[in-house]
MDTraj code that builds the backbone (N, CA, C; nanometers):
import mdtraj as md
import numpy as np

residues = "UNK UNK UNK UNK UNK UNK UNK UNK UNK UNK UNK UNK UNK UNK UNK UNK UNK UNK UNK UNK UNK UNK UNK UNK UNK UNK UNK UNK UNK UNK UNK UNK UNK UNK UNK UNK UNK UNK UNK UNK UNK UNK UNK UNK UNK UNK UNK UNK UNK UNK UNK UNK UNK UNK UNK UNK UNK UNK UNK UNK UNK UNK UNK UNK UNK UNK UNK UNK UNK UNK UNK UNK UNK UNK UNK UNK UNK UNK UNK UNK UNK UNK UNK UNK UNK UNK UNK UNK UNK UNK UNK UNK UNK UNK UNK UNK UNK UNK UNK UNK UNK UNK UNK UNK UNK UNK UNK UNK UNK UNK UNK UNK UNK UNK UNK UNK UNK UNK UNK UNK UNK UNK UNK UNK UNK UNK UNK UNK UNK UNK UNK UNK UNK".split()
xyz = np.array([
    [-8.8724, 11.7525, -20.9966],
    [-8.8064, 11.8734, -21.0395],
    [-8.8588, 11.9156, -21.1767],
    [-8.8906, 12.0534, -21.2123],
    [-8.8961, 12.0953, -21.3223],
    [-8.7914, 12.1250, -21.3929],
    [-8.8274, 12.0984, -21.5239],
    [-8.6828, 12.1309, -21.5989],
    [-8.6884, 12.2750, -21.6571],
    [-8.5870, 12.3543, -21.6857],
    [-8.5619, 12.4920, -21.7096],
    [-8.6924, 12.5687, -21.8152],
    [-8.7452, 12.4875, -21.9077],
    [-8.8198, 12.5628, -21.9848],
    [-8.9810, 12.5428, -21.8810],
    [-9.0066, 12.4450, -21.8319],
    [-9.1322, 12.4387, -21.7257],
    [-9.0999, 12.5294, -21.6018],
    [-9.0074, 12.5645, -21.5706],
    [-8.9768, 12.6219, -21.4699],
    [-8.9674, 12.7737, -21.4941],
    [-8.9385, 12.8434, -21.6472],
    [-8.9873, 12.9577, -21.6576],
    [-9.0914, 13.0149, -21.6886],
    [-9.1677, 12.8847, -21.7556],
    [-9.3461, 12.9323, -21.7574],
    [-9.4257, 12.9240, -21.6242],
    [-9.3791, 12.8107, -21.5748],
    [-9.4447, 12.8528, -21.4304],
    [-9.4570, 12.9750, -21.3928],
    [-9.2693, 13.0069, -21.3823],
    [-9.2984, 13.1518, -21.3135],
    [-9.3596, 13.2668, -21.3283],
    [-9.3462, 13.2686, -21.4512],
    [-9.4224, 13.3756, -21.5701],
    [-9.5524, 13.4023, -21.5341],
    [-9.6462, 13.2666, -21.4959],
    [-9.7380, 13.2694, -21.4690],
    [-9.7705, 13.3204, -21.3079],
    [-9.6339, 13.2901, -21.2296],
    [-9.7020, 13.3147, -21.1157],
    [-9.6978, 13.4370, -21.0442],
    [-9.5898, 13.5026, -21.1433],
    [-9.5509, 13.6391, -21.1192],
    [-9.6725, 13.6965, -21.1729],
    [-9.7368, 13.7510, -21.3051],
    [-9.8674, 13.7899, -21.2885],
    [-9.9843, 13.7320, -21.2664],
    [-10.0043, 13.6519, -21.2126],
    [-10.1180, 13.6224, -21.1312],
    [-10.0845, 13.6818, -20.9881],
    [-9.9667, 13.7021, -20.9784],
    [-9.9593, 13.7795, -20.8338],
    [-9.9603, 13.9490, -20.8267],
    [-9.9215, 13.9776, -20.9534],
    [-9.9246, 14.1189, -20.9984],
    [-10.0852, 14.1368, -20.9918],
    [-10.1689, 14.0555, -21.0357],
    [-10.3022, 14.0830, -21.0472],
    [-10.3682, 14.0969, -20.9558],
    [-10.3236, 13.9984, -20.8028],
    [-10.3646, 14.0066, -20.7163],
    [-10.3189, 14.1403, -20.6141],
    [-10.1971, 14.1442, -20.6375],
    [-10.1746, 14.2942, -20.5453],
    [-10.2565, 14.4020, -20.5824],
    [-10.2627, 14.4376, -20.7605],
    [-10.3467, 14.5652, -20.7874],
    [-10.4726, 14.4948, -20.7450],
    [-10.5706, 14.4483, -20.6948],
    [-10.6695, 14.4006, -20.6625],
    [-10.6641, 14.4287, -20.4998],
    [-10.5198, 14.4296, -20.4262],
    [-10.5630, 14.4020, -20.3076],
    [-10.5520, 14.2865, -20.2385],
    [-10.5710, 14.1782, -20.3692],
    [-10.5727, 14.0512, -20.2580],
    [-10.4173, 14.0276, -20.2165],
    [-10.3535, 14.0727, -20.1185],
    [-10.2485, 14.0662, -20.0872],
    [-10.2105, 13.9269, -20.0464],
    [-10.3018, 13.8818, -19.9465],
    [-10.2701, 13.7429, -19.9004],
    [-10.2684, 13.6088, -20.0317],
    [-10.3101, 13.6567, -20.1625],
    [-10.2715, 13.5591, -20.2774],
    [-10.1048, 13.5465, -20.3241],
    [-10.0627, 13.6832, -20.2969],
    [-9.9150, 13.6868, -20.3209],
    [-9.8529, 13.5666, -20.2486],
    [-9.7714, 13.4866, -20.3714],
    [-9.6410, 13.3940, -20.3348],
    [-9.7540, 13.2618, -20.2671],
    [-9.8235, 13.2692, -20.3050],
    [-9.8982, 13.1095, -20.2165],
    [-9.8585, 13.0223, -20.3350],
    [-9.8044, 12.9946, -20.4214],
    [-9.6920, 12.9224, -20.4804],
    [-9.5771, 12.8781, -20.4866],
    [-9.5104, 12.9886, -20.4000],
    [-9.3899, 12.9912, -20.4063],
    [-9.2993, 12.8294, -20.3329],
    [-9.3499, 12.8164, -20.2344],
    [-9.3170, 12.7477, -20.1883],
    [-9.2824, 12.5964, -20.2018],
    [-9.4155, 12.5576, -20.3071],
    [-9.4074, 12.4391, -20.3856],
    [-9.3333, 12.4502, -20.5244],
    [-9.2992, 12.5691, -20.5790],
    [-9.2258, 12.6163, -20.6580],
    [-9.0578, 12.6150, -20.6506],
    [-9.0826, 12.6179, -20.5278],
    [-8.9203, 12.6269, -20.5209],
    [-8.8869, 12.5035, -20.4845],
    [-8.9338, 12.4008, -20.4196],
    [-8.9218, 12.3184, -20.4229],
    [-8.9085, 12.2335, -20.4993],
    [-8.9711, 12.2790, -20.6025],
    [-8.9554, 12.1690, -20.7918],
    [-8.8439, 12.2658, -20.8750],
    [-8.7959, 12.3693, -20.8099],
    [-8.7361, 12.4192, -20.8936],
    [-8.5985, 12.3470, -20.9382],
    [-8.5568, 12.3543, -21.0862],
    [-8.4374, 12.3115, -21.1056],
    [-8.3031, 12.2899, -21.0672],
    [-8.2968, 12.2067, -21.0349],
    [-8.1059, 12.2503, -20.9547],
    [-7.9965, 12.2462, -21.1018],
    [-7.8654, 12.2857, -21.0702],
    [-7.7898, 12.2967, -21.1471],
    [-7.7067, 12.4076, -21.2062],
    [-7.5987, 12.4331, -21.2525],
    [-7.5366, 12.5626, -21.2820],
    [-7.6479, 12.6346, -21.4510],
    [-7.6658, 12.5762, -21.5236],
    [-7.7495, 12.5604, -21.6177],
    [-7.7542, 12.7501, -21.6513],
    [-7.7009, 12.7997, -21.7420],
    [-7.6967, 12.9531, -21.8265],
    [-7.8865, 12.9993, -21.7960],
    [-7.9396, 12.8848, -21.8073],
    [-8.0917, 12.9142, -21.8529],
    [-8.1458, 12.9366, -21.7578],
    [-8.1308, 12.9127, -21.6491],
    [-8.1309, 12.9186, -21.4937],
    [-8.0794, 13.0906, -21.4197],
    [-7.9975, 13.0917, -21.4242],
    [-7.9618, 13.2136, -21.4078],
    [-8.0898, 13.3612, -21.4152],
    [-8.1694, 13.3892, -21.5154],
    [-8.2761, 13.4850, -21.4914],
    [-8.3278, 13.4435, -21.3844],
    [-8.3776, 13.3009, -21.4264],
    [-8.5047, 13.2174, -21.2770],
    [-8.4801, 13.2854, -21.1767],
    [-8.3247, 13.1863, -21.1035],
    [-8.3173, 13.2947, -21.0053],
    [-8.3191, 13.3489, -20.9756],
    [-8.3061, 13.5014, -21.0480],
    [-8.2832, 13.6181, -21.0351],
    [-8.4848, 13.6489, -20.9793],
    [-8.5530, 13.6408, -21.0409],
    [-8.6654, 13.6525, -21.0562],
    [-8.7693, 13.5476, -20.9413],
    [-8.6541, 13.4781, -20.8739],
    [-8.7298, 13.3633, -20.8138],
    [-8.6863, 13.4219, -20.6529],
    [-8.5641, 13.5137, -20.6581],
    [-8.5292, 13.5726, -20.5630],
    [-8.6262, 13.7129, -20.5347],
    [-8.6511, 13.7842, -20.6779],
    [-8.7243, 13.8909, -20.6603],
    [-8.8575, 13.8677, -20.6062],
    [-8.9482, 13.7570, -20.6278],
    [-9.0976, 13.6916, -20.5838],
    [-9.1102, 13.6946, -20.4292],
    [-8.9502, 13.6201, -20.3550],
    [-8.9236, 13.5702, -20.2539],
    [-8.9403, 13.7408, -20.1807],
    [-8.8264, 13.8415, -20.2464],
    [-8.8258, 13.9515, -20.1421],
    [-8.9873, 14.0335, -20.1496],
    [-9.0648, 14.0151, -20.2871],
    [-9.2019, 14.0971, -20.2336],
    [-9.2927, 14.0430, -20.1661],
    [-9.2466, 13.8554, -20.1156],
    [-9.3269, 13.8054, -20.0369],
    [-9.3146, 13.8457, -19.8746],
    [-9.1729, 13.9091, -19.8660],
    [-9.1680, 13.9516, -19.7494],
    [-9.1783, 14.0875, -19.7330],
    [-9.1878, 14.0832, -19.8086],
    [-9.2393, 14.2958, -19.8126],
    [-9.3916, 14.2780, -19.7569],
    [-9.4461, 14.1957, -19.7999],
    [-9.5921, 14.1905, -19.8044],
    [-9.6254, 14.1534, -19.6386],
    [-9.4974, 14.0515, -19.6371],
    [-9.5233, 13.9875, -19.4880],
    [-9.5102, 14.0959, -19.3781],
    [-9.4139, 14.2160, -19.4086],
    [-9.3992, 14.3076, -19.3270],
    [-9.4268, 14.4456, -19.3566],
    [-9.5611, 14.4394, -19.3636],
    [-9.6334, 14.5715, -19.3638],
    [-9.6112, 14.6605, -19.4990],
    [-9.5617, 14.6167, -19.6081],
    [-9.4944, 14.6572, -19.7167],
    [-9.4062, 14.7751, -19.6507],
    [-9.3453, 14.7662, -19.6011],
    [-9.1976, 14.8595, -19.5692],
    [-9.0849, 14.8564, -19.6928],
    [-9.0739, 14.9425, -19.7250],
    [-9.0005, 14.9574, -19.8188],
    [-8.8986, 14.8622, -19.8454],
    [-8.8456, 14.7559, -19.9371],
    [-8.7775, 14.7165, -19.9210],
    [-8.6421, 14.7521, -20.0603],
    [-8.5527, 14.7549, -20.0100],
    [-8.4578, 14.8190, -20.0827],
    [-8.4783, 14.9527, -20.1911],
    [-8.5877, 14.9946, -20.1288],
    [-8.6593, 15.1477, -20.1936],
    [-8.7262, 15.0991, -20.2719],
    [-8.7667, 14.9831, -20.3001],
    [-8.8956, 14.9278, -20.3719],
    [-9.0756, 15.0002, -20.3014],
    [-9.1228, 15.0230, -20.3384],
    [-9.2190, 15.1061, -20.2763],
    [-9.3351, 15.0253, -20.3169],
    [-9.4613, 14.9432, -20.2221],
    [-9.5522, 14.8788, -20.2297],
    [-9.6537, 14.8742, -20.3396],
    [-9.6459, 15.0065, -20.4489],
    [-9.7022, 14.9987, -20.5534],
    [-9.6464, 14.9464, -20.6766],
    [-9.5087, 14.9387, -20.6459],
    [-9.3967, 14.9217, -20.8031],
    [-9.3825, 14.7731, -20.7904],
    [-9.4093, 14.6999, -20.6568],
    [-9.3799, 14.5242, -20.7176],
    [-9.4864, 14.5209, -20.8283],
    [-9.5723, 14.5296, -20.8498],
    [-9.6553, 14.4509, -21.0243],
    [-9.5973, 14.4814, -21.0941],
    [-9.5760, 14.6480, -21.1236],
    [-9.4917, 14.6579, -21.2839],
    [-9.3820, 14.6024, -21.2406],
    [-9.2734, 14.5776, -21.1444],
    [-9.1856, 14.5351, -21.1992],
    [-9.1480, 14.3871, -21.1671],
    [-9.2800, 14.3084, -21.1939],
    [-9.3156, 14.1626, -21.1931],
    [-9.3461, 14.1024, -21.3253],
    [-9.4435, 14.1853, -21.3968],
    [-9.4419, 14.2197, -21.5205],
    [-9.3676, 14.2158, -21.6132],
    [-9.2484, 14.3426, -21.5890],
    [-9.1525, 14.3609, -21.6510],
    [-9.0502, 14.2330, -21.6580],
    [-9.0343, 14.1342, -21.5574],
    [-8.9708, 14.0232, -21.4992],
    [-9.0212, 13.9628, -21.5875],
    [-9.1265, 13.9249, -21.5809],
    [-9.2436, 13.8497, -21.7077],
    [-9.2489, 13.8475, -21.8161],
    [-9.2312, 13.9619, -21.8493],
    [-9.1896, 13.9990, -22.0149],
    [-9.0335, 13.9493, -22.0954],
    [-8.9396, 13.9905, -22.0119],
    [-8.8368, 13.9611, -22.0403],
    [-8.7832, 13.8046, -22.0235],
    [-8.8629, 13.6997, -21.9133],
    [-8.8682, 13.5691, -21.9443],
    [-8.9308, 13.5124, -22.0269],
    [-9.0435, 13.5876, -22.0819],
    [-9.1580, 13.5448, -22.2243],
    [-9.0521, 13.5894, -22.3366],
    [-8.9578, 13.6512, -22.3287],
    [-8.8889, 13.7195, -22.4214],
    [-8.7248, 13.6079, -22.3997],
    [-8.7403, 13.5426, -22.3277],
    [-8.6176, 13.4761, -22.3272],
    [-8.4473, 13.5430, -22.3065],
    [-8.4585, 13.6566, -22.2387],
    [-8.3824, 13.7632, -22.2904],
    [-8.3458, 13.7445, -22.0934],
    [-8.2255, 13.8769, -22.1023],
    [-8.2729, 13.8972, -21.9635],
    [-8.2887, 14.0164, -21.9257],
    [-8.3085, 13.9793, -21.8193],
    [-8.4190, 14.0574, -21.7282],
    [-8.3252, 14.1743, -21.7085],
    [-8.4212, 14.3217, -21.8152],
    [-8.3124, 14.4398, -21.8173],
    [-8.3482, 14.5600, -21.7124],
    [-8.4392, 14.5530, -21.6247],
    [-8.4359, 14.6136, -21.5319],
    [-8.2909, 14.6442, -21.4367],
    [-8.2043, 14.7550, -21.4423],
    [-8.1181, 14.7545, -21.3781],
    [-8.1015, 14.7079, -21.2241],
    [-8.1985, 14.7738, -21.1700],
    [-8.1970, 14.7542, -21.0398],
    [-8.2731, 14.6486, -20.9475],
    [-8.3614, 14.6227, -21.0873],
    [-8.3341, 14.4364, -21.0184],
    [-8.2869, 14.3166, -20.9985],
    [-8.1865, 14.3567, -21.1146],
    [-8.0869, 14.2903, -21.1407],
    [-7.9708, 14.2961, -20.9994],
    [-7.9516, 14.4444, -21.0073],
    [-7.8486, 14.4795, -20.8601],
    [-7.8947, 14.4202, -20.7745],
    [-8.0674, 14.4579, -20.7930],
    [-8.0964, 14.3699, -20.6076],
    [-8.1240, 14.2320, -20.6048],
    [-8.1599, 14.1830, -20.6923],
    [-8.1997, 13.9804, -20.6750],
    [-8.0845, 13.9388, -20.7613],
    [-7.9671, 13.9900, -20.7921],
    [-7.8906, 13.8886, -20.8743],
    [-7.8347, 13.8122, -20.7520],
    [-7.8998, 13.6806, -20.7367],
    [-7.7987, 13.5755, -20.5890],
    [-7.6971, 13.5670, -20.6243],
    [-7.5911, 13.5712, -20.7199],
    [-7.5159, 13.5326, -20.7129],
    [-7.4456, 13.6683, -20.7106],
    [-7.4777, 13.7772, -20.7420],
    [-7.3755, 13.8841, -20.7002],
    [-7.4065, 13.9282, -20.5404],
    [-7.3644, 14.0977, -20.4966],
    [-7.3881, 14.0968, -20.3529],
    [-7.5318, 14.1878, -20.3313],
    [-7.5760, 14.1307, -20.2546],
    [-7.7127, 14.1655, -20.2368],
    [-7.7052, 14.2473, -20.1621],
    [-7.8081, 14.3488, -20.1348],
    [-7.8542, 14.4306, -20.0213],
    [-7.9678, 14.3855, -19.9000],
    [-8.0417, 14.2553, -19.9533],
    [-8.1557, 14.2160, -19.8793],
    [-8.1180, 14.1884, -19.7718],
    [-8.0257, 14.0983, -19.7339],
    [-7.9717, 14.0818, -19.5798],
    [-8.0179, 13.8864, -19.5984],
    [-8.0269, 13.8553, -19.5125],
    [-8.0602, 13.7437, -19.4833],
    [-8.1360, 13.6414, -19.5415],
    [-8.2750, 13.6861, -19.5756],
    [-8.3536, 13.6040, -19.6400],
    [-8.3103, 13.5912, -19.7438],
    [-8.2765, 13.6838, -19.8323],
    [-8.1939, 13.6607, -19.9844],
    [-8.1125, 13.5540, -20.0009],
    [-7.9967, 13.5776, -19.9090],
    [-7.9328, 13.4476, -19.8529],
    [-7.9230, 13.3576, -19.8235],
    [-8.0345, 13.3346, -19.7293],
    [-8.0817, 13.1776, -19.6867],
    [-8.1227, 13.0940, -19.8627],
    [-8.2203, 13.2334, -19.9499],
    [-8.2444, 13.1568, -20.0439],
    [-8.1555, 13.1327, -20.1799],
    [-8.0400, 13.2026, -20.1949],
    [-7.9090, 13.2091, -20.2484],
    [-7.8536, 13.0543, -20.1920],
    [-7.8632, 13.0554, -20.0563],
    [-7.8016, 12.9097, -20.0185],
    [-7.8637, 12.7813, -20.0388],
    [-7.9432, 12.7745, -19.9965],
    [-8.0780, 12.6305, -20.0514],
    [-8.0786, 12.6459, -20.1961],
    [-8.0816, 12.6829, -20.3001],
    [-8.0458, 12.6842, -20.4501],
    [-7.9263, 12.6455, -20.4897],
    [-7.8201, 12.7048, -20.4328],
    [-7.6476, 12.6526, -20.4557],
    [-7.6407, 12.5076, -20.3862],
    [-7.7340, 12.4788, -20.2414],
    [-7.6976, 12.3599, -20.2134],
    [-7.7102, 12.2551, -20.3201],
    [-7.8260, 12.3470, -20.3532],
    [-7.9251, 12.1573, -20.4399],
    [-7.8628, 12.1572, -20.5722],
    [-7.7862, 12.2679, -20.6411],
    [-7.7564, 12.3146, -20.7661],
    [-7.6053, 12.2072, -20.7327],
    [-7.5213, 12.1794, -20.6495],
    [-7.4361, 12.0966, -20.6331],
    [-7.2896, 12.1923, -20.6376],
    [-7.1941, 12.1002, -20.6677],
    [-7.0830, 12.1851, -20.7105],
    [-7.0687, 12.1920, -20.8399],
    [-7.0084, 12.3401, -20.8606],
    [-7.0007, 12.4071, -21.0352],
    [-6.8798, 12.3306, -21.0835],
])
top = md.Topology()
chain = top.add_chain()
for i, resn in enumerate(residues, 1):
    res = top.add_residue(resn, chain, resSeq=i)
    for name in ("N", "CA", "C"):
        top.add_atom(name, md.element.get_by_symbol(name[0]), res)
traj = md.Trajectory(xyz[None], top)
């Protein structure tokens, strides 16, 4: 497991290296991290934790945007995941949080989502391993 401060540079990093790869095109580079990522990711109620997720949920939904033809997902439109991966990026380099309104509305797991399912599944595998509060 990574602990909270390794676990937001990771992401930092993997969010633009994936931003880099979409404006490039290489679509199929998007989220080929993710997976081993989430797997080391931190469990626990932990204040410091809280952006991660938020941001670890947002990675998760443009990996399936990507997976499905980039169809709009929650009016996210196939050109706006980098900047607002970036912007995700900045505000974890900034230690702050993440002031994008409406990504906040849409990946906060712990409030109510609009994604449907996958959000969920990954809202749930995080709370499992995070234990009881």
């Amino acid at each position: 497991m990574l602990n909270p401060a390794a676990a937001r540079e990771a992401l930092i990093g993997y969010l633009l290296k994936d931003a880099e790869a979409h404006e490039a095109q290489r679509f199929d580079e998007i989220g080929r991290r993710f997976d081993g990522f989430e797997h080391a990711f931190p469990p626990g109620h932990d204040r410091a934790l809280v952006e991660l997720r938020i941001a670890l949920t947002f990675w998760d939904a443009w990996i399936d945007a990507r997976n499905h033809g980039w169809q709009p997902t929650a009016g996210i439109q196939p050109a706006e995941w980098p900047g607002l991966a970036r912007a995700i990026a900045a505000d974890l380099s900034a230690d702050r949080a993440i002031v994008d309104v409406r990504v906040r509305r849409l990946f906060d797991a712990a409030g109510k989502s609009s994604l449907g399912d996958r959000v969920q599944g990954l809202t749930t595998r995080l709370r499992d391993r995070a234990g009881p509060s």
